[in-house]
C-alpha positions as a printed Julia matrix, in Angstrom:
181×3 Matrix{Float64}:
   0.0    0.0     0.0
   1.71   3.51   -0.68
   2.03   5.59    1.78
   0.14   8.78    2.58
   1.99  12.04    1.84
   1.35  15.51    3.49
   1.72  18.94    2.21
   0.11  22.49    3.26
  -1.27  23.84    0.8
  -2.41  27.76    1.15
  -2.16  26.79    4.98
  -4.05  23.4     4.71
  -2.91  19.51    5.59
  -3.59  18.01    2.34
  -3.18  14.32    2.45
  -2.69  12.75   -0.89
  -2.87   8.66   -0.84
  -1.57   7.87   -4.69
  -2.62   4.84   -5.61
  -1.83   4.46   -9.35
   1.59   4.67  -10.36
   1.1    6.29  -14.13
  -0.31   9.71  -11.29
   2.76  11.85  -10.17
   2.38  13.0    -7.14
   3.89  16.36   -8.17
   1.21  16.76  -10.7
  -1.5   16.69   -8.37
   0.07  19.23   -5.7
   0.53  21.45   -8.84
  -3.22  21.42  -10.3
  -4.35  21.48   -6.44
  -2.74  24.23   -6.06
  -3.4   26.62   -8.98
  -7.08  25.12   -8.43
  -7.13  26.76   -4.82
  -5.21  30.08   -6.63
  -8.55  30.06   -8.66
 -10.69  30.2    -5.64
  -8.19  32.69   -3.85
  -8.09  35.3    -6.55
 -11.55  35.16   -7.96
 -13.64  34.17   -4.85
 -12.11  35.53   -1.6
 -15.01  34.95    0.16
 -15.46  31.68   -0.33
 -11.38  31.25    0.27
 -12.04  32.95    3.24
 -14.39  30.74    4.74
 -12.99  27.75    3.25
  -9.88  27.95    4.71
 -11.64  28.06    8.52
 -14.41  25.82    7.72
 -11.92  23.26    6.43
  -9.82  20.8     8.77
  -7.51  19.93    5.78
  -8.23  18.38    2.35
  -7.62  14.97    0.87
  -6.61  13.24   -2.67
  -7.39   9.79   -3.34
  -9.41   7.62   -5.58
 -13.28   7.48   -4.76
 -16.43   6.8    -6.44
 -17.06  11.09   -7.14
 -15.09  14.3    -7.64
 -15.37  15.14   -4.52
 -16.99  14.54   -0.61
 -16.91  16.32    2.55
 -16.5   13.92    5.64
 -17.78  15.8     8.49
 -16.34  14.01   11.27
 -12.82  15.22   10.02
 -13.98  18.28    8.57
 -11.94  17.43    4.93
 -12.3   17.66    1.85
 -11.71  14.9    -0.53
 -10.52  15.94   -3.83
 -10.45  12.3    -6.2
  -7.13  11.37   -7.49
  -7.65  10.95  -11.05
 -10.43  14.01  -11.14
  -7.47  16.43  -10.35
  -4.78  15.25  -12.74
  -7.36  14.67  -15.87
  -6.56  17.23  -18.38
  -9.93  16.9   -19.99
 -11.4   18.73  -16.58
 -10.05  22.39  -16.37
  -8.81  24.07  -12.76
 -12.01  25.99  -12.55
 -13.76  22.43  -12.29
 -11.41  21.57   -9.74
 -11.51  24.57   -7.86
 -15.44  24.53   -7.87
 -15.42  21.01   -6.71
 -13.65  22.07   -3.57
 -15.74  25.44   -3.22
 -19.21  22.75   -2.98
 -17.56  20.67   -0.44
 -16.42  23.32    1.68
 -20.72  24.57    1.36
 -21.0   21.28    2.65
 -18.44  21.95    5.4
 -19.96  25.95    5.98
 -23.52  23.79    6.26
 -22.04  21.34    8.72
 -20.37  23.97   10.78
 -23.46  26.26   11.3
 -25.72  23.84   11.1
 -24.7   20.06   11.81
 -25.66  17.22   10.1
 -28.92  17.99    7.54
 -31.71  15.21    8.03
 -32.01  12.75    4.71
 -35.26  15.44    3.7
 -33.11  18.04    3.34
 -29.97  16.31    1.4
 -31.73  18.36   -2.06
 -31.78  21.39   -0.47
 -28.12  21.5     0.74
 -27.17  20.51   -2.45
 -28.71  23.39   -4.21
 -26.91  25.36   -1.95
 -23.73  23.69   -2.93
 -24.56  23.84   -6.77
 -25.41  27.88   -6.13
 -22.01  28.4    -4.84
 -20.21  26.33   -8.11
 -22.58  28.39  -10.07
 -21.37  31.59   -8.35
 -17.5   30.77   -8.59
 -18.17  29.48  -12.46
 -19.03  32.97  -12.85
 -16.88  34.65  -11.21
 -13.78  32.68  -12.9
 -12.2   32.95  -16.24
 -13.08  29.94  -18.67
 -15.77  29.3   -16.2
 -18.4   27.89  -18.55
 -18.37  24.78  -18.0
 -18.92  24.86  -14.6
 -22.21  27.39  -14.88
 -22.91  24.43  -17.61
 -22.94  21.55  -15.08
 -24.04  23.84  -12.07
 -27.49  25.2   -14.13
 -28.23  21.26  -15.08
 -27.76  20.15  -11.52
 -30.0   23.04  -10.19
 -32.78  21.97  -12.9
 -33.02  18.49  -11.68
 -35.8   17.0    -9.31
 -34.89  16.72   -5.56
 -34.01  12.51   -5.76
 -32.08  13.56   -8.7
 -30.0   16.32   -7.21
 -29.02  14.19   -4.48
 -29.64  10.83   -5.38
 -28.95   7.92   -2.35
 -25.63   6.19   -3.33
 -24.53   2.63   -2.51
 -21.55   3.13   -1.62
 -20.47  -0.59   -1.63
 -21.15  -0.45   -5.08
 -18.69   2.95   -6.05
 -16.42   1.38   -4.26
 -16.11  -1.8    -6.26
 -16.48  -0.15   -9.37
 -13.11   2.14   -8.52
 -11.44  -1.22   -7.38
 -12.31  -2.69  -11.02
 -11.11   0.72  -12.95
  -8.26   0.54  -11.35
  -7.52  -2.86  -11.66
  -7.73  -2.71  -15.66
  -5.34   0.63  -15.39
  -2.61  -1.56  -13.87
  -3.23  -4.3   -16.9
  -3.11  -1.28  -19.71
   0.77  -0.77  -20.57
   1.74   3.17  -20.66
């Protein structure tokens, strides 16, 4: 198993657990970085509170872009999401602007009941949609934020098996180690 590597990054613990051997581990502080430079420069306020509503952040592979675990207070940034080239920094950067909502939501609020899982991830899509515009070469995030914000309530924040994710990352990267280059 590889080991876990830490970093600060714009005064954060990031823990970054690389698991496939084609990622450099360079590559990901550097896009994590200019991702948060994104959020810094264009959205202060949401830097702002990110940075104290934040415990750290982590990379690894997992079944989404990104999570919030509120027991730790991180943010997980996936692995393979942030060294991608076909997904720009300002998708990066407004993945980590939802999850720290999520964090914001948990810190003022605690835990939301399963009722109100849609309406906390509005909120979450409203602040992608707000950084998307705020950014340079933002479209695409507006693009994805507008859909989400159009979708029904079970769609929006569908119930995930997680068991299920989580084998279907095991089999992706299983074939990645069997694919030469």
């Amino acid at each position: 198993m590889p080991a876990v590597e830490a970093r600060v990054l714009h005064g954060l613990p990031v823990r970054i657990l690389n698991t496939r051997p084609e990622i450099h581990t360079e590559q990901v502080v550097r896009r994590l970085t200019a991702a948060l430079d994104l959020v810094a420069r264009h959205a202060p306020h949401c830097y702002r509170r990110l940075t104290g509503d934040l415990a750290g952040l982590v990379v690894e592979r997992f079944a989404c872009r990104g999570a919030f675990f509120p027991d730790s207070r991180e943010c997980l940034v996936e692995l393979t999401f942030t060294v991608n080239p076909r997904h720009g920094l300002p998708e990066i950067a407004a993945s980590i602007v939802h999850e720290a909502t999520h964090a914001r939501i948990a810190r003022w609020c605690g835990t939301q009941p399963p009722q109100d899982r849609a309406r906390e991830e509005r909120l979450c899509r409203r602040a992608e949609l707000d950084f998307g515009l705020a950014v340079p070469d933002g479209a695409i995030v507006v693009q994805r934020a507008r859909n989400s914000l159009a979708m029904s309530a079970q769609d929006v924040a569908p119930v995930v098996d997680w068991r299920e994710a989580a084998r279907r990352v095991a089999k992706g990267d299983a074939a990645a180690r069997r694919t030469p280059g």
